[in-house]
C-alpha positions in Angstrom: 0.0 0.0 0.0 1.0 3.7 -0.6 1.4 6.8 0.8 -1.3 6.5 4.2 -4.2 1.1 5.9 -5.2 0.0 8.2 -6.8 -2.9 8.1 -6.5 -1.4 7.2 -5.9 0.9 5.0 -2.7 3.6 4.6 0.1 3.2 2.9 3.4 4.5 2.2 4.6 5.2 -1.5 8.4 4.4 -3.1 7.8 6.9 -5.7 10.0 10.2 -5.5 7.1 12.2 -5.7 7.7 14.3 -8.4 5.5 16.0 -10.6 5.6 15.8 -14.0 3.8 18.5 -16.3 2.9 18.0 -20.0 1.4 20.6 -22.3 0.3 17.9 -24.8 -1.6 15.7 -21.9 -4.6 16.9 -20.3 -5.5 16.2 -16.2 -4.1 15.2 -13.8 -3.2 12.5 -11.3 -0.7 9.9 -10.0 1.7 7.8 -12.8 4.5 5.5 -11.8 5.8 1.4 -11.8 4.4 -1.5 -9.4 6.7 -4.1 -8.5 7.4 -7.0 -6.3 9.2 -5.8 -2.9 12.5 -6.3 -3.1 13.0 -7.1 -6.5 12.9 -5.5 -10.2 9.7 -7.9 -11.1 7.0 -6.0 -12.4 3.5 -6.5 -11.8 1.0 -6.9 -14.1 -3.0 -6.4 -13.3 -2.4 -4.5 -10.1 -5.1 -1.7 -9.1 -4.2 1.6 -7.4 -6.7 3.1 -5.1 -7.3 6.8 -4.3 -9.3 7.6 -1.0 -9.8 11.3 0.1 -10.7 10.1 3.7 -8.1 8.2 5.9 -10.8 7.2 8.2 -11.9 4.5 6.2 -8.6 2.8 7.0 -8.1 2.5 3.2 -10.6 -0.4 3.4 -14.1 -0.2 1.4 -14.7 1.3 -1.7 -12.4 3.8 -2.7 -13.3 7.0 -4.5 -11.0 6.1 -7.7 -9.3 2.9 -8.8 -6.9 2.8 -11.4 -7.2 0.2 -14.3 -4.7 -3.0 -13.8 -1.0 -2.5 -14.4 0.6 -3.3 -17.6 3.0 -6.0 -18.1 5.9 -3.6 -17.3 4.3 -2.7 -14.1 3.3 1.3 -15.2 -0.4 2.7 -14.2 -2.0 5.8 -14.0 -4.4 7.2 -12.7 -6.5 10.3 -13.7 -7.6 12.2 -10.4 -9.3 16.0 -10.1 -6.4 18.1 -8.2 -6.7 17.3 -4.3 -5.1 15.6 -1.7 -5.1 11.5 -1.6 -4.2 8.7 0.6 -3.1 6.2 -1.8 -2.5 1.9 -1.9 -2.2 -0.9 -4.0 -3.3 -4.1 -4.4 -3.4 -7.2 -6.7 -6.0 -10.0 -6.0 -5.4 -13.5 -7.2 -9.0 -13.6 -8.8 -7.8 -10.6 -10.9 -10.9 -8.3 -9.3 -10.3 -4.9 -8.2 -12.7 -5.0 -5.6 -13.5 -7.6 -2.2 -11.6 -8.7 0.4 -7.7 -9.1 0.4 -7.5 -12.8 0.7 -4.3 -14.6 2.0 -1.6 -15.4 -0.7 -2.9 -11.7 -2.7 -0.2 -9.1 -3.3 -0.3 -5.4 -1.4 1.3 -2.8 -0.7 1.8 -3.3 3.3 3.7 -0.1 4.7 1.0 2.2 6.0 1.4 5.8 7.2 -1.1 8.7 7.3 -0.1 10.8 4.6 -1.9 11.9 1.6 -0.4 13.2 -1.6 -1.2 16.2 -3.0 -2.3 16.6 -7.0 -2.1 19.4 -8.4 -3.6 20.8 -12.1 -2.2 19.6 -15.3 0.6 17.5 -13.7 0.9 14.0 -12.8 2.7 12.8 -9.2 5.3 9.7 -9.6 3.9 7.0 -7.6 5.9 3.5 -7.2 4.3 0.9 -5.4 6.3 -2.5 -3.8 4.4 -5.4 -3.2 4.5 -7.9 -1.0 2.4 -11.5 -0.6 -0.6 -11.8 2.6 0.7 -14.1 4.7 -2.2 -13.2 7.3 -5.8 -11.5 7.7 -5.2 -7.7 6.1 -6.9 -6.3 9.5 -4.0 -7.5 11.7 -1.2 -5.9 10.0 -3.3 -2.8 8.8 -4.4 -1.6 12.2 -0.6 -1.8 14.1 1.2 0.5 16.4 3.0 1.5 13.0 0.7 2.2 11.3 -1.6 5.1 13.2 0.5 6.6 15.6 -2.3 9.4 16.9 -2.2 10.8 20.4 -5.6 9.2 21.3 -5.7 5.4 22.3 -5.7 2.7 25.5 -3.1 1.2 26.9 -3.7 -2.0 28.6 -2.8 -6.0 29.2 -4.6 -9.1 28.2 -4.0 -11.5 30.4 -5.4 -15.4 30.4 -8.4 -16.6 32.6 -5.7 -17.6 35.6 -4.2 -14.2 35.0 -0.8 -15.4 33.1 0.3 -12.8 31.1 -0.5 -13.4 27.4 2.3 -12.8 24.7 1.5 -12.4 21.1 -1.7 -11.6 21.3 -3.7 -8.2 20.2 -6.7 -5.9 21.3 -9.8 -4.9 19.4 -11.8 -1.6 19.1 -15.1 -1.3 17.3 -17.2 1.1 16.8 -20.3 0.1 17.6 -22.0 -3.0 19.8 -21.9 -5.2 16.9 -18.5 -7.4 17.6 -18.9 -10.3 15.4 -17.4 -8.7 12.9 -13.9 -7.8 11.3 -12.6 -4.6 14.1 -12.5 -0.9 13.3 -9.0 -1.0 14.8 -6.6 -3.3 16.7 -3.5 -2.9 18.9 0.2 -3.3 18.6 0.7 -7.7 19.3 1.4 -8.0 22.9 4.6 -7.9 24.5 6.1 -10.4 27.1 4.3 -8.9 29.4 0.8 -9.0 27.8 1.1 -5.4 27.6 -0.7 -3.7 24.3 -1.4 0.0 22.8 -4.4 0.6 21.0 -4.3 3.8 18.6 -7.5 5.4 17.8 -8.0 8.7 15.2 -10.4 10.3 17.7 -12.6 10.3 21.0 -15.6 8.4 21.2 -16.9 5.2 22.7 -15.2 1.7 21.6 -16.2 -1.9 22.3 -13.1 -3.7 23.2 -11.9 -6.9 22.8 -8.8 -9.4 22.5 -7.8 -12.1 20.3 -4.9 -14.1 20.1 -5.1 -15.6 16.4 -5.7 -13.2 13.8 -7.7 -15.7 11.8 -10.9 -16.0 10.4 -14.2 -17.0 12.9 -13.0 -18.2 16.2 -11.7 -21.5 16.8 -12.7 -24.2 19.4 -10.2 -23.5 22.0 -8.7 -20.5 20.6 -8.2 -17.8 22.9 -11.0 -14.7 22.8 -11.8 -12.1 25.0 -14.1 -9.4 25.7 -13.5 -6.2 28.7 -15.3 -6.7 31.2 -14.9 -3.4 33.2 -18.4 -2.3 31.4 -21.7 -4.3 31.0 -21.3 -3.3 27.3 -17.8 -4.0 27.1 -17.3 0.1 26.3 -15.0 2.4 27.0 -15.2 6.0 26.6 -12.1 7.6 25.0 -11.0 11.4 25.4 -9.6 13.1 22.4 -5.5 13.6 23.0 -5.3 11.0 25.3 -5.0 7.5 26.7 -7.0 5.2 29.0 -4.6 3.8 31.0 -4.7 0.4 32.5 -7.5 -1.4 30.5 -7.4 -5.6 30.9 -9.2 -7.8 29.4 -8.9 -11.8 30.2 -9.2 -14.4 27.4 -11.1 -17.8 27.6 -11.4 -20.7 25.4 -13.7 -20.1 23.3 -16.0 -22.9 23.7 -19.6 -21.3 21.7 -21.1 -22.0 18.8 -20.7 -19.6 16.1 -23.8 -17.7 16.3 -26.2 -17.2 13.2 -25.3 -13.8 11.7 -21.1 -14.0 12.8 -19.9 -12.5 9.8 -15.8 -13.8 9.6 -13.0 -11.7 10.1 
């Protein structure tokens, strides 16, 4: 992903953002090469996506898509002057739209920061891609990738109160939880300790995993806070709750009608 997740989306761009002006070529927009991270491989049917609004995480529709990359990598995209957060993506099914599935290519660096275009000139974009090896939600909403002064620190701990390593927190933005999080924390520490970045105030239903995979499994780990009935809390704007802790359980339910998979 470019220039932004997360996610979940947010991305960070490898073009050197120049901007390249052309009497004979009308608009405007972004132009550049997508490649395989860490090598000169260029790839083909790749779709850039252009959001105006980081919020979304660079998840959802987009507000522009690109069409797919040539064989030598190059794109463009035509886009009104403005400022955009920017990411790419190849799916393995060749669609530019849907989830990004395990084994799919994406950009997966994710910062805040839009680029600006500007009338009759296009912005060099590169984009470096790398292969899912996980869920998209668990690496798009990191500690890297929103760093915002607005959060909760806290510890998951297990149901004896062990601290639990490895493991991440969960914000959403409303009570419905069977669903893929607004936002997740930085993977625990030794000492089951975790930061959770949010863009803003506001109230957030927390809980805890320690698999980021796809509906719960029998056994696996989950956890809801349990300092609320609602398993809420309310978040000030420029600042942390501190000390939040949430215990996980084997999860031992059935999958309720409805659970719509991570």
């Amino acid at each position: 992903m470019a220039c932004a997740l997360l996610l979940v989306a947010v991305v960070s761009c490898t073009g050197a953002g120049e901007v390249k002006t052309d009497e004979g070529r009308a608009g405007s927009g972004i132009e550049g090469i997508v490649r395989l991270e860490g090598r000169e491989s260029p790839v083909a049917g790749a779709h850039v996506y252009a959001y105006t609004d980081y919020s979304k995480n660079l998840m959802g529709v987009a507000d522009y898509v690109s069409k797919g990359s040539k064989a030598d990598g190059s794109y463009r995209l035509d886009l009104p002057p403005g400022e955009y957060y920017l990411v790419a993506r190849k799916r393995a099914t060749g669609a530019n739209y849907g989830p990004i599935v395990t084994g799919d290519l994406y950009d997966h660096r994710f910062e805040a920061k839009p680029v600006k275009v500007r009338e009759g000139g296009y912005l060099e974009q590169d984009f470096d891609l790398t292969r899912l090896k996980e869920p998209l939600f668990f690496q798009v909403f990191t500690e890297e990738a929103r760093k915002t002064d607005t959060g909760i620190r806290g510890r998951i701990l297990d149901d004896s109160g062990v601290p639990v390593a490895g493991a991440f927190a969960t914000a959403y933005e409303n009570q419905d939880m069977r669903r893929l999080p607004d936002y997740a924390s930085s993977v625990t520490d030794d000492e089951g300790y975790f930061t959770l970045y949010l863009p803003k105030g506001g109230r957030y239903y927390i809980g805890a995993r320690s698999h980021a995979r796809k509906v719960p499994q029998p056994g696996e780990p989950v956890g809801r806070y349990t300092g609320t009935e609602d398993h809420s809390v309310l978040v000030s704007d420029g600042s942390f709750v501190e000390g939040i802790e949430i215990r996980l359980k084997p999860f031992r339910s059935e999958v309720p009608a409805g659970y719509r998979p991570y």
